[in-house]
PDBQT receptor file of N, H, CA, C and O in Angstrom, charges set to zero:
ATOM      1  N   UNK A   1       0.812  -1.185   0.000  1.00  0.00    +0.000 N 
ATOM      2  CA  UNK A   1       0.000   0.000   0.000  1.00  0.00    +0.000 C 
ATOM      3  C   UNK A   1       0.864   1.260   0.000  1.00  0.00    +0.000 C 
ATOM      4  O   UNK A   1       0.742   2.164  -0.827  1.00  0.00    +0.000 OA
ATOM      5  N   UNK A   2       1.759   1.239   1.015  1.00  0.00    +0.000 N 
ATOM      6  H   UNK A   2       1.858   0.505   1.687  1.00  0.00    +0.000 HD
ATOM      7  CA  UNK A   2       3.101   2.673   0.576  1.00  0.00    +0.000 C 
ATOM      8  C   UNK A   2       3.500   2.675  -0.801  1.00  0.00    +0.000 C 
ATOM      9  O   UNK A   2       3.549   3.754  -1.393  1.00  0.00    +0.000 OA
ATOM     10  N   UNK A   3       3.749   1.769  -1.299  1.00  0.00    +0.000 N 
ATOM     11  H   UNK A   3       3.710   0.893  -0.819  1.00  0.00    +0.000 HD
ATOM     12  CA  UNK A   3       4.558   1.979  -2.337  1.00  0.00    +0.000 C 
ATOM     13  C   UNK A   3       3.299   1.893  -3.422  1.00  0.00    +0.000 C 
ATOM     14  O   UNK A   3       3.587   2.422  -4.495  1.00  0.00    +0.000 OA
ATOM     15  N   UNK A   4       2.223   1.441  -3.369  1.00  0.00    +0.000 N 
ATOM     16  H   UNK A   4       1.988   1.011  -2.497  1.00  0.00    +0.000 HD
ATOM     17  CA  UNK A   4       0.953   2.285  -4.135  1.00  0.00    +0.000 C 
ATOM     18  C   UNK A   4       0.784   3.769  -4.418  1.00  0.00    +0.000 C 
ATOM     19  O   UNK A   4       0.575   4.330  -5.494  1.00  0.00    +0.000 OA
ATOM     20  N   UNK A   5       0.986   4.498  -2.646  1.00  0.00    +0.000 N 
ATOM     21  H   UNK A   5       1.155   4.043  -1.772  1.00  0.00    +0.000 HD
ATOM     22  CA  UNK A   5       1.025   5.669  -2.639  1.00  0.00    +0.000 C 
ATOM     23  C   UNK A   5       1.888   6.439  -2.951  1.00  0.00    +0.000 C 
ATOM     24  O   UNK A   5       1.591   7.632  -2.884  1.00  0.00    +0.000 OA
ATOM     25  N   UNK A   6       3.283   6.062  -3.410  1.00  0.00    +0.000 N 
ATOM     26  H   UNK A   6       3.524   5.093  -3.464  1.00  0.00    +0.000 HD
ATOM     27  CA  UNK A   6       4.179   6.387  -3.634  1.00  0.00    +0.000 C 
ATOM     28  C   UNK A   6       4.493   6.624  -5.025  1.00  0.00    +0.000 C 
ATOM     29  O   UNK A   6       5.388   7.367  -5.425  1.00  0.00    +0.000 OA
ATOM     30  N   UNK A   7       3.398   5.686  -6.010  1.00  0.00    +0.000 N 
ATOM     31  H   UNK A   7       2.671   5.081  -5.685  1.00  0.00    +0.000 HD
ATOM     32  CA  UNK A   7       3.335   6.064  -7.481  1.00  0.00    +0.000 C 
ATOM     33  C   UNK A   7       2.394   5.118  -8.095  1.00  0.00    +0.000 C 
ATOM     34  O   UNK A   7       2.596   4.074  -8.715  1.00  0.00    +0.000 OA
ATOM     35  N   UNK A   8       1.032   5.900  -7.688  1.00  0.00    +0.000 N 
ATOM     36  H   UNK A   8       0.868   6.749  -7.185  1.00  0.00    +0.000 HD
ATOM     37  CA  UNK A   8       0.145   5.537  -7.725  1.00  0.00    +0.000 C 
ATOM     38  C   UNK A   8      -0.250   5.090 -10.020  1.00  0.00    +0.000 C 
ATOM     39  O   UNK A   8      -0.914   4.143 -10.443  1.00  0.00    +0.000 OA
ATOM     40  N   UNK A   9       0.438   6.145 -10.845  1.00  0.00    +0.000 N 
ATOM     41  H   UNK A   9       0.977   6.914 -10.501  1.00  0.00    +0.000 HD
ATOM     42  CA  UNK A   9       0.733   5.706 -11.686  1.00  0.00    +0.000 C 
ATOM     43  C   UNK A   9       0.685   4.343 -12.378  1.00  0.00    +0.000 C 
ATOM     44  O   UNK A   9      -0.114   3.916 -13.211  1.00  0.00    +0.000 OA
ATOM     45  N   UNK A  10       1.827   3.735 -11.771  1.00  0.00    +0.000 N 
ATOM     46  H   UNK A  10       2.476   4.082 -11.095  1.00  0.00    +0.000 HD
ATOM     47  CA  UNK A  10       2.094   2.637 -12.174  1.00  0.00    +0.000 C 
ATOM     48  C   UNK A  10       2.525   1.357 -11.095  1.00  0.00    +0.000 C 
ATOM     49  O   UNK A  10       3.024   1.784 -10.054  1.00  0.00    +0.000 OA
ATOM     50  N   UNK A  11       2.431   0.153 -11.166  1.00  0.00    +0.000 N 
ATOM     51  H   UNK A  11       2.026  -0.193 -12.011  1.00  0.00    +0.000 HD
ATOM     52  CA  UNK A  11       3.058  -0.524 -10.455  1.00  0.00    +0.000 C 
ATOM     53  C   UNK A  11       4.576  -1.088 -10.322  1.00  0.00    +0.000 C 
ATOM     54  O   UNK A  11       5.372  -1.529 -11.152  1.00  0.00    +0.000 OA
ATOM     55  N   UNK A  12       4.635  -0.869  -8.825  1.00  0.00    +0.000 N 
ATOM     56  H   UNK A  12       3.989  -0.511  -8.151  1.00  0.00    +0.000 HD
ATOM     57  CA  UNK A  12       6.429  -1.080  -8.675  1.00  0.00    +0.000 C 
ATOM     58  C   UNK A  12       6.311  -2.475  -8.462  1.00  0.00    +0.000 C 
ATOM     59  O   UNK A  12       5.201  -2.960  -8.681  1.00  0.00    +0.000 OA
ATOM     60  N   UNK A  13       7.364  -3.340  -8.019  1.00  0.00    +0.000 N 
ATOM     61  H   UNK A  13       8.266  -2.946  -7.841  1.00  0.00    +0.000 HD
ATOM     62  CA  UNK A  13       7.466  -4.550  -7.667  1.00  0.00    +0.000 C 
ATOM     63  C   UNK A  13       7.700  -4.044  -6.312  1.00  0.00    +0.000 C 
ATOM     64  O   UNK A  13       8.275  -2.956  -6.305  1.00  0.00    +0.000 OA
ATOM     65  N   UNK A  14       7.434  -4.498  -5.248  1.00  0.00    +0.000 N 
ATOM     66  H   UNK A  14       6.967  -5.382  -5.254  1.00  0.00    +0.000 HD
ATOM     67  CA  UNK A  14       7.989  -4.711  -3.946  1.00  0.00    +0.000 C 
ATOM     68  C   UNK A  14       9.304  -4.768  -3.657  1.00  0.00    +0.000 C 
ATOM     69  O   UNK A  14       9.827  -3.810  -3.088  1.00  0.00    +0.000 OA
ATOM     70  N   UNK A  15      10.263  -6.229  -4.104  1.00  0.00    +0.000 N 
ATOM     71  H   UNK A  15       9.838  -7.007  -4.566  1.00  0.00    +0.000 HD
ATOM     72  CA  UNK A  15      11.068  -6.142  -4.220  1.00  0.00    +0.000 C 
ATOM     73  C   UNK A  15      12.582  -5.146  -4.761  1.00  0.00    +0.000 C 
ATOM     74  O   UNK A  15      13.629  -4.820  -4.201  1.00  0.00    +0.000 OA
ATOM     75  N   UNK A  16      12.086  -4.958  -5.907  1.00  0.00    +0.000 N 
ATOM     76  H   UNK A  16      11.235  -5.223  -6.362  1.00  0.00    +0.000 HD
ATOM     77  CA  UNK A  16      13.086  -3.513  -6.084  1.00  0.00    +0.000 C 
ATOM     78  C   UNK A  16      12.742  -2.374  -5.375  1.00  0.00    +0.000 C 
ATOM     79  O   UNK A  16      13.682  -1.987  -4.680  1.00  0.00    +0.000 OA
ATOM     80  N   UNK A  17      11.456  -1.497  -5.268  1.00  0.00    +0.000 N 
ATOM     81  H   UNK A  17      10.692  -1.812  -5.833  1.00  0.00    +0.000 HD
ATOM     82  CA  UNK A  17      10.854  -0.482  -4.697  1.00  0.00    +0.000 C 
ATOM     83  C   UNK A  17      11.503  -0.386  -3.553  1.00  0.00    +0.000 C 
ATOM     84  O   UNK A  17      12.444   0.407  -3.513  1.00  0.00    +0.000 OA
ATOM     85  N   UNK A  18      11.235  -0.998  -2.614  1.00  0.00    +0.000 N 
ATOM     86  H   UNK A  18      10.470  -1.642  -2.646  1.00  0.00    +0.000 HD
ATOM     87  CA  UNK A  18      11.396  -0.865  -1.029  1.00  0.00    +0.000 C 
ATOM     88  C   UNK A  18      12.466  -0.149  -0.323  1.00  0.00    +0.000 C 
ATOM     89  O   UNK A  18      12.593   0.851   0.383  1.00  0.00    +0.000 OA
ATOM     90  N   UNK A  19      13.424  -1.416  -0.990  1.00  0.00    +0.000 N 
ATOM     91  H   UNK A  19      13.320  -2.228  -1.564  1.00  0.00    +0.000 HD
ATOM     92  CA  UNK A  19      14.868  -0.740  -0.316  1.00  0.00    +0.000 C 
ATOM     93  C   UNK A  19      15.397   0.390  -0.470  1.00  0.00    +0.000 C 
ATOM     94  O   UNK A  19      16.294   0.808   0.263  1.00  0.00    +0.000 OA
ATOM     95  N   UNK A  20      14.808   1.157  -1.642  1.00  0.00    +0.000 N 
ATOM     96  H   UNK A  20      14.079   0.818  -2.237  1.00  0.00    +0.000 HD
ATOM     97  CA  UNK A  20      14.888   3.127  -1.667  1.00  0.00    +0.000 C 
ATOM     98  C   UNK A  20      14.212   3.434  -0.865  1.00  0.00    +0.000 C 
ATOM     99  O   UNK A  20      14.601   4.195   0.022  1.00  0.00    +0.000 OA
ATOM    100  N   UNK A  21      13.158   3.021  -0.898  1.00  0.00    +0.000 N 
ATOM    101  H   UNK A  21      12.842   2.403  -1.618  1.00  0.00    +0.000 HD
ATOM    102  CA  UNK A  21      12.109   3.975   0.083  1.00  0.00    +0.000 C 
ATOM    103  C   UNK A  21      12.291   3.343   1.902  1.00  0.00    +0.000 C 
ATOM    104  O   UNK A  21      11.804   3.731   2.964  1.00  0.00    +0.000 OA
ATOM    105  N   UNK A  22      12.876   2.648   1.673  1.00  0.00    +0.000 N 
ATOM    106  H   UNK A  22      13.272   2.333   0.811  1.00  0.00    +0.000 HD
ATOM    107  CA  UNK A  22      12.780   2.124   3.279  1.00  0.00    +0.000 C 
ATOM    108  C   UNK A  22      14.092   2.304   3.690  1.00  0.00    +0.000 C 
ATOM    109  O   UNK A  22      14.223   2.152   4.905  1.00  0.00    +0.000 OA
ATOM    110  N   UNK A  23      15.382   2.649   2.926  1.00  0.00    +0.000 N 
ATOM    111  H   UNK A  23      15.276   2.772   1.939  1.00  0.00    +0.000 HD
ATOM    112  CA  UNK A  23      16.628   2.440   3.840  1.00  0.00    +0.000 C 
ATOM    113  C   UNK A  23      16.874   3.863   3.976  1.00  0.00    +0.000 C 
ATOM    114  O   UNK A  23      17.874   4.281   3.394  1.00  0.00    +0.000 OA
ATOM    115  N   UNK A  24      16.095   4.779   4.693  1.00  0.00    +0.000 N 
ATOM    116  H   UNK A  24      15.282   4.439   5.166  1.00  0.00    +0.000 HD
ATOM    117  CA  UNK A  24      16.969   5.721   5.350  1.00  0.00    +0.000 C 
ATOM    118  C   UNK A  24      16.983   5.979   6.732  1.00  0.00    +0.000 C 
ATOM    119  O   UNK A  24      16.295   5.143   7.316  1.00  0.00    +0.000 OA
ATOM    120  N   UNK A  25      17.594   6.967   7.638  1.00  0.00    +0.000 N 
ATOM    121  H   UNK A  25      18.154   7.647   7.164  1.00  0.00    +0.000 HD
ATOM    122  CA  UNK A  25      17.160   6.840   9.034  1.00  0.00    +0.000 C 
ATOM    123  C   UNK A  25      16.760   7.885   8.945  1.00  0.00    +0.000 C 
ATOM    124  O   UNK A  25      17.113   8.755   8.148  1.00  0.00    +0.000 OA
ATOM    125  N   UNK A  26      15.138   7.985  10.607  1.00  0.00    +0.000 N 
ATOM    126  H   UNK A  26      14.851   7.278  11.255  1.00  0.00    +0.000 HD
ATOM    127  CA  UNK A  26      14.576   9.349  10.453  1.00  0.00    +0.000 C 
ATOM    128  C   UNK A  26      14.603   9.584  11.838  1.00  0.00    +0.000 C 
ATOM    129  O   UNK A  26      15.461   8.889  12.382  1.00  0.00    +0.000 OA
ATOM    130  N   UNK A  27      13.929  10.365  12.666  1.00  0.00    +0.000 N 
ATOM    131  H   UNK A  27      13.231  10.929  12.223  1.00  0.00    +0.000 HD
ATOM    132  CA  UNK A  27      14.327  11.486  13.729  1.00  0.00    +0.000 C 
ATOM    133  C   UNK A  27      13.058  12.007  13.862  1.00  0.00    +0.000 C 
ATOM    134  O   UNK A  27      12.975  12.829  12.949  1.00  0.00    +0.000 OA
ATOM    135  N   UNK A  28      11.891  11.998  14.554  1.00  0.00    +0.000 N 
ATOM    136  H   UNK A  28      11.958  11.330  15.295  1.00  0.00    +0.000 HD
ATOM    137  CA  UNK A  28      10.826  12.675  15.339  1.00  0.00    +0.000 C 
ATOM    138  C   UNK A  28      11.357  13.299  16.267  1.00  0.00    +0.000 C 
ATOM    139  O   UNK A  28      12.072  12.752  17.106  1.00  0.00    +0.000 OA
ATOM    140  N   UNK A  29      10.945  15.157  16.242  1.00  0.00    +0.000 N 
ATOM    141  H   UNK A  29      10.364  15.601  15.561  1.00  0.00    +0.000 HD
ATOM    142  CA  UNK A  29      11.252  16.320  17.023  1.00  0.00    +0.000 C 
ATOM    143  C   UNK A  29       9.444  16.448  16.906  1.00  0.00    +0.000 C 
ATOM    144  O   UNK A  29       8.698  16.156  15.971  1.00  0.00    +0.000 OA
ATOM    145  N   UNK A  30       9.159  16.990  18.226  1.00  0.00    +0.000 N 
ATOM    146  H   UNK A  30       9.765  17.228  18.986  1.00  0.00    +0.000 HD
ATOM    147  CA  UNK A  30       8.065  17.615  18.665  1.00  0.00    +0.000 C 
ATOM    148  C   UNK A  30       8.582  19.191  19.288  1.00  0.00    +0.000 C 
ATOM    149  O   UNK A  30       9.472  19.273  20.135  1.00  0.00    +0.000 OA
ATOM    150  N   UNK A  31       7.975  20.214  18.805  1.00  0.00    +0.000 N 
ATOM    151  H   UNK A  31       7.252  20.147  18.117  1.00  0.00    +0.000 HD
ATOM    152  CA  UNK A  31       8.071  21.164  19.385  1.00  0.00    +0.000 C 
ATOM    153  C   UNK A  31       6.522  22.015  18.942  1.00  0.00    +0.000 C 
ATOM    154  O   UNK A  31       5.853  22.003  17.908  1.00  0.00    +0.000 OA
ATOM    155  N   UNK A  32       6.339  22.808  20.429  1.00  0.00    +0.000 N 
ATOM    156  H   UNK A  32       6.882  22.817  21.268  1.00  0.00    +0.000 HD
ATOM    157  CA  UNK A  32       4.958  23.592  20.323  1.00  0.00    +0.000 C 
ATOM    158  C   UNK A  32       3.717  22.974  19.539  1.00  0.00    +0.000 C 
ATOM    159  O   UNK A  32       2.868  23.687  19.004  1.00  0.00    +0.000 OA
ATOM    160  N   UNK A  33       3.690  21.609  19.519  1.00  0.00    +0.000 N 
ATOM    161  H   UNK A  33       4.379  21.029  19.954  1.00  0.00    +0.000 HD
ATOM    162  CA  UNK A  33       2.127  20.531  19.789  1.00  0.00    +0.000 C 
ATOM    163  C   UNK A  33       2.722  20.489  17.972  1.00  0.00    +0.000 C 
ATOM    164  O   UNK A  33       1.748  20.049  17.362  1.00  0.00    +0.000 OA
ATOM    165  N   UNK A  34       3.480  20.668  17.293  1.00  0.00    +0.000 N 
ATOM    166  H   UNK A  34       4.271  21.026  17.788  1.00  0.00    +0.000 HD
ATOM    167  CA  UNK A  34       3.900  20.242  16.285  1.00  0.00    +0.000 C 
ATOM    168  C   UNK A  34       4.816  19.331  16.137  1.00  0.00    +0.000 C 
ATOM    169  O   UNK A  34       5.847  19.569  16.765  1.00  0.00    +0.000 OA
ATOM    170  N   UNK A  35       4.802  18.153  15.390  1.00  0.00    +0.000 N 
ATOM    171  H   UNK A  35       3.964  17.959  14.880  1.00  0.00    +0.000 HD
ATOM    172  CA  UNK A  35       5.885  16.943  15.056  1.00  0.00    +0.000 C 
ATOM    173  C   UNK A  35       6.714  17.045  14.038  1.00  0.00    +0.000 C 
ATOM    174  O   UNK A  35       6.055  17.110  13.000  1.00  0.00    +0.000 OA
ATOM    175  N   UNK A  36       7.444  17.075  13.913  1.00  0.00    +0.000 N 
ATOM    176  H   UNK A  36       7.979  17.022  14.757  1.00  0.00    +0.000 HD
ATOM    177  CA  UNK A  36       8.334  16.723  12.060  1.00  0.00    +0.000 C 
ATOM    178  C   UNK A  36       9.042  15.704  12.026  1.00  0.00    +0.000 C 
ATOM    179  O   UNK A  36       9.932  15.555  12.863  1.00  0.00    +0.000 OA
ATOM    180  N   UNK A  37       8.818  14.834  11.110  1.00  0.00    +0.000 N 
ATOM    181  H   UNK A  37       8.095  14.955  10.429  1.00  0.00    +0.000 HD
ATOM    182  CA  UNK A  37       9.693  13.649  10.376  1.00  0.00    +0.000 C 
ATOM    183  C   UNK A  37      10.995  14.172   9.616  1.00  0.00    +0.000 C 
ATOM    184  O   UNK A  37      10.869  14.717   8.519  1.00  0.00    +0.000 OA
ATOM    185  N   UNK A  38      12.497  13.968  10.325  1.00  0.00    +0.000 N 
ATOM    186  H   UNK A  38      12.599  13.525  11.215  1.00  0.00    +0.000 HD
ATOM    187  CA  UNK A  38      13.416  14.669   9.224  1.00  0.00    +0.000 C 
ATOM    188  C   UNK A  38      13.867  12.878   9.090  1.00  0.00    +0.000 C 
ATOM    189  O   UNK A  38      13.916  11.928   9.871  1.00  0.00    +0.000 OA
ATOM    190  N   UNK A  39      14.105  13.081   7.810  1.00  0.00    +0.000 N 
ATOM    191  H   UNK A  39      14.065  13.853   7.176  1.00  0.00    +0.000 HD
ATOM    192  CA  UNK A  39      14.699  11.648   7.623  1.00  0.00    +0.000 C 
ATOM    193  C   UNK A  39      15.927  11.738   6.755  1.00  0.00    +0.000 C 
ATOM    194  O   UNK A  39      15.926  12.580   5.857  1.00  0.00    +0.000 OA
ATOM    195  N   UNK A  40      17.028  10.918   6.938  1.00  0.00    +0.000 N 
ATOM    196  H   UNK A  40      17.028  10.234   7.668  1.00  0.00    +0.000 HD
ATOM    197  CA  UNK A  40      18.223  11.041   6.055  1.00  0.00    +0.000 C 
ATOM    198  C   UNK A  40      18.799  10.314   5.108  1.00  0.00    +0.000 C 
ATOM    199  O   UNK A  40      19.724   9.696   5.634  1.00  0.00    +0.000 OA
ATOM    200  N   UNK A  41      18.714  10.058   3.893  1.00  0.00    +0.000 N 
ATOM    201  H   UNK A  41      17.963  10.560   3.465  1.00  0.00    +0.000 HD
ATOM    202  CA  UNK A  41      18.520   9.090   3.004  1.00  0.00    +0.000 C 
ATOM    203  C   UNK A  41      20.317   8.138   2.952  1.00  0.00    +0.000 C 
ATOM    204  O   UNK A  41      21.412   8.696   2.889  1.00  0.00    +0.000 OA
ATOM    205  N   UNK A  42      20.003   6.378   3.013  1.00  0.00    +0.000 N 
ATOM    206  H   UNK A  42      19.113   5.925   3.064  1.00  0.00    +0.000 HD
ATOM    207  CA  UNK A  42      21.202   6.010   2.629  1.00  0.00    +0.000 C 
ATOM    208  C   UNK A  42      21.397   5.322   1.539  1.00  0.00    +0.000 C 
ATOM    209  O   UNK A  42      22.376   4.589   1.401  1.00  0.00    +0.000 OA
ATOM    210  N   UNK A  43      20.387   5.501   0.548  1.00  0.00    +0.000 N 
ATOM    211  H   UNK A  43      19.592   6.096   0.660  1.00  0.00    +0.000 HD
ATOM    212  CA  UNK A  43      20.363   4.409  -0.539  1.00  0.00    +0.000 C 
ATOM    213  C   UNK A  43      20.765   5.649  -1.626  1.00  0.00    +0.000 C 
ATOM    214  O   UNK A  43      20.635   6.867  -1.506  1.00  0.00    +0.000 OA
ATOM    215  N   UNK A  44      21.203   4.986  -2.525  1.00  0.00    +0.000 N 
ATOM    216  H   UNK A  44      21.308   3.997  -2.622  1.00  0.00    +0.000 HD
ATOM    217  CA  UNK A  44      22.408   6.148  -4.042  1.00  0.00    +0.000 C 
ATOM    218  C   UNK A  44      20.936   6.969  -4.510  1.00  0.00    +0.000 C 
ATOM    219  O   UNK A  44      21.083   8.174  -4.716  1.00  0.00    +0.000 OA
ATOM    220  N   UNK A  45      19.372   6.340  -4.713  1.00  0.00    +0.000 N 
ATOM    221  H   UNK A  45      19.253   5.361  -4.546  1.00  0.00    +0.000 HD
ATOM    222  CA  UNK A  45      18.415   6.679  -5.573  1.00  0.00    +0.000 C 
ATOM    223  C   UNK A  45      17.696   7.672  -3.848  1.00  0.00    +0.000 C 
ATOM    224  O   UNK A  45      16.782   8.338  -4.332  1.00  0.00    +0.000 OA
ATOM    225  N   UNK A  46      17.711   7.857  -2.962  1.00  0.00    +0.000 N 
ATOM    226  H   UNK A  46      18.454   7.315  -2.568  1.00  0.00    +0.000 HD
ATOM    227  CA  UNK A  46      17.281   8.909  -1.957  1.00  0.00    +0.000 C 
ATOM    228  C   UNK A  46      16.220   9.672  -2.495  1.00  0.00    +0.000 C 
ATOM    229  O   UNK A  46      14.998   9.611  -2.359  1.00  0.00    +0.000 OA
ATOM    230  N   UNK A  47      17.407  10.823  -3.506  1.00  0.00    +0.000 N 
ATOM    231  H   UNK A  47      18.399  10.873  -3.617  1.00  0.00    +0.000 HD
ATOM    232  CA  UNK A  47      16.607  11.782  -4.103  1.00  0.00    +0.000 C 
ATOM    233  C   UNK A  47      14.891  11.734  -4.658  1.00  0.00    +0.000 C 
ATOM    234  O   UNK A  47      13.892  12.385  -4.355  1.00  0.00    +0.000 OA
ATOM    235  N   UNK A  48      15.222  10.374  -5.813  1.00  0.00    +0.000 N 
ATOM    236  H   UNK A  48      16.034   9.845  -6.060  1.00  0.00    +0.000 HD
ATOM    237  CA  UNK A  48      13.444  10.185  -5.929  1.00  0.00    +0.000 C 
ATOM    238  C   UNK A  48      12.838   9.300  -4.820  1.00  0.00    +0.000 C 
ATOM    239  O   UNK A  48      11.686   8.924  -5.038  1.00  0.00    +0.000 OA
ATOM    240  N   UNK A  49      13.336   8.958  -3.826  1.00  0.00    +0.000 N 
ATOM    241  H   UNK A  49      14.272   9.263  -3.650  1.00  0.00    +0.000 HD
ATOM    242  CA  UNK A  49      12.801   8.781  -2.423  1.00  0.00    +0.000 C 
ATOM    243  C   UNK A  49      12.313   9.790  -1.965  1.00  0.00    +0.000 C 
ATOM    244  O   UNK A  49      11.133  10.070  -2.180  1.00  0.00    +0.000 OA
ATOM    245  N   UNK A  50      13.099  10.537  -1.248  1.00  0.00    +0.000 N 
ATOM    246  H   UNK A  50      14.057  10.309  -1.073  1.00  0.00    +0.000 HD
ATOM    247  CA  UNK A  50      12.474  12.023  -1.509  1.00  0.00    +0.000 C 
ATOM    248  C   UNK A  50      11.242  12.774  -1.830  1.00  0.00    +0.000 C 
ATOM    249  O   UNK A  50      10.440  13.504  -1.248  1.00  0.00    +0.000 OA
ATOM    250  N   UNK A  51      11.419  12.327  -2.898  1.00  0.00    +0.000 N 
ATOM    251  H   UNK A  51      12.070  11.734  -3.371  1.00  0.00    +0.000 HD
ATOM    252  CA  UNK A  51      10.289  13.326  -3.786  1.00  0.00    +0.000 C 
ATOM    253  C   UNK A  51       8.855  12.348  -3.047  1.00  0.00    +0.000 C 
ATOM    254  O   UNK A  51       7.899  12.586  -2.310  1.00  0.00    +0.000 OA
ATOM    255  N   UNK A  52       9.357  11.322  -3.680  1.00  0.00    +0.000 N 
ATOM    256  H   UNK A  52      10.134  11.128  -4.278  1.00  0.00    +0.000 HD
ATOM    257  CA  UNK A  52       7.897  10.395  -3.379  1.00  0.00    +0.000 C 
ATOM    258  C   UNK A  52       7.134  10.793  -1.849  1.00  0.00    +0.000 C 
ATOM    259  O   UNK A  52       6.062  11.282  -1.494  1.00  0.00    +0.000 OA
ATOM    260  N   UNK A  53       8.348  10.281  -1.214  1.00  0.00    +0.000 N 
ATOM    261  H   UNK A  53       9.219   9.884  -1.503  1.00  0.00    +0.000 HD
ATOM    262  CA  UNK A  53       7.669  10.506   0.317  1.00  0.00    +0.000 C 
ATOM    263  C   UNK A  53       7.311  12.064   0.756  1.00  0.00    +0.000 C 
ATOM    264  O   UNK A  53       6.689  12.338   1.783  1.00  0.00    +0.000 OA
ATOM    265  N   UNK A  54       7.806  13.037  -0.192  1.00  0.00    +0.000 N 
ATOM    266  H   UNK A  54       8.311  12.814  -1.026  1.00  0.00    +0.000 HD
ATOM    267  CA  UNK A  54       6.905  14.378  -0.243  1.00  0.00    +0.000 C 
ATOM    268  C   UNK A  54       5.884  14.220  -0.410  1.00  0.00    +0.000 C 
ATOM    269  O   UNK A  54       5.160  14.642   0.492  1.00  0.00    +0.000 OA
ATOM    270  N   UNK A  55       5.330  13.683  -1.362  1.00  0.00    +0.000 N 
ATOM    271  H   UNK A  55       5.918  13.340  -2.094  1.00  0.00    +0.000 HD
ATOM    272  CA  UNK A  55       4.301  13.366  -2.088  1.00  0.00    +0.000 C 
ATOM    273  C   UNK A  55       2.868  12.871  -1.452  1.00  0.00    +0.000 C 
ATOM    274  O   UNK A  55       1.733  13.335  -1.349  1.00  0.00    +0.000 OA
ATOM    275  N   UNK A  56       3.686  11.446  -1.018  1.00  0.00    +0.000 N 
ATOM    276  H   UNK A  56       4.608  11.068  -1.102  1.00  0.00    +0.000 HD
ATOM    277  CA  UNK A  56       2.935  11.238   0.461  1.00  0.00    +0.000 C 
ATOM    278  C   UNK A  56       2.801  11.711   1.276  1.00  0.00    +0.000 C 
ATOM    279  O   UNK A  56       1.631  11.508   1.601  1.00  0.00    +0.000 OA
ATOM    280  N   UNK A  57       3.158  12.172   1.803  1.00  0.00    +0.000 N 
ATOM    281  H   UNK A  57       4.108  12.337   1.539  1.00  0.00    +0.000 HD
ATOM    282  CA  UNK A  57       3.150  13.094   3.335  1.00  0.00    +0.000 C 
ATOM    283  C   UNK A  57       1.699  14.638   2.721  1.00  0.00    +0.000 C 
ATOM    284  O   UNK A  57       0.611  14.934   3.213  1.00  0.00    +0.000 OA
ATOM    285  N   UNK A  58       2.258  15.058   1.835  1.00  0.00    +0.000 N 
ATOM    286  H   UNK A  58       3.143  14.817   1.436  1.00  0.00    +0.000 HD
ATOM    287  CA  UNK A  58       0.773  15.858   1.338  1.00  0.00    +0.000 C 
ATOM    288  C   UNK A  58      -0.237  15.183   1.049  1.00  0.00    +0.000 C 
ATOM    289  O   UNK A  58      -1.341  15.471   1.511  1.00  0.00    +0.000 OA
ATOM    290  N   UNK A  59      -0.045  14.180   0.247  1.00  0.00    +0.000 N 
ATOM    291  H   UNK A  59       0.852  13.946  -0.129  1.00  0.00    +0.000 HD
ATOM    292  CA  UNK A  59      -1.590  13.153   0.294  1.00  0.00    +0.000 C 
ATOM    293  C   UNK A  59      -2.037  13.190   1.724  1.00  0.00    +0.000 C 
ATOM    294  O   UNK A  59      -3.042  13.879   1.894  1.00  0.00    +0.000 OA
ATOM    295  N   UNK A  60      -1.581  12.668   2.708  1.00  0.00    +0.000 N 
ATOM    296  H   UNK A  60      -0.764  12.108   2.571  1.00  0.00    +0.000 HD
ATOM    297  CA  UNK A  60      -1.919  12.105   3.900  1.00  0.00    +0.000 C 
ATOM    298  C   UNK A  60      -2.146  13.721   4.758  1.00  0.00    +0.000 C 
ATOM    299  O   UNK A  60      -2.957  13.615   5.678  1.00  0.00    +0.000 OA
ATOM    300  N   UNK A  61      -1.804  14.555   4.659  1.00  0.00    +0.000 N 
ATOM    301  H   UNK A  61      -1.144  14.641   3.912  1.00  0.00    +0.000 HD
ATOM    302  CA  UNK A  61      -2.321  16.424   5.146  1.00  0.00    +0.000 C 
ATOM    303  C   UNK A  61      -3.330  16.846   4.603  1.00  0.00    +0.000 C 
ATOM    304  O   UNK A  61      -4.199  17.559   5.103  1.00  0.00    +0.000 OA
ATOM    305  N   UNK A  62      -3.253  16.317   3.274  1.00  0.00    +0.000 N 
ATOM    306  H   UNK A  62      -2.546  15.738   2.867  1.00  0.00    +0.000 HD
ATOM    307  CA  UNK A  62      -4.879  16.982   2.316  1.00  0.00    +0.000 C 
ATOM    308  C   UNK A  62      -6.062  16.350   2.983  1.00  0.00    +0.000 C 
ATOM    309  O   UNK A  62      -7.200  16.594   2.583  1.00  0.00    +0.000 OA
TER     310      UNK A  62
C-alpha cells in the first residue's frame, strides 16, 4: 500500500521499490504541539525517495 502511494501511476514490484524507500534513518522532534519527520537518506536513488515521500506526506495532510 506505501509503495501504491508512492506512485500511484504505475506498479512497482515490492522487491526492487522498497529498499529506496525504506533504507533511510529518520528522527521525530516535537516542538509547540507540532511533530516533524526529518529523515536522512542512505540508498544512491534517496533523491526520488524524496520526492515520493513528499508526495505522500501531502496526500496524507490533504
Amino acid at each position: 500500500m506505501f509503495v501504491r502511494l508512492a506512485s500511484p501511476e504505475g506498479r512497482r514490484e515490492t522487491i526492487t521499490s522498497r529498499p529506496w524507500l525504506m533504507s533511510s534513518i529518520g528522527r521525530r522532534t516535537e516542538h509547540a504541539s507540532q511533530t516533524t519527520l526529518t529523515l536522512t537518506g542512505l540508498h544512491a536513488h534517496f533523491k526520488k525517495a524524496k520526492q515520493l515521500l513528499t508526495q505522500i506526506s501531502a496526500q496524507l495532510q490533504a
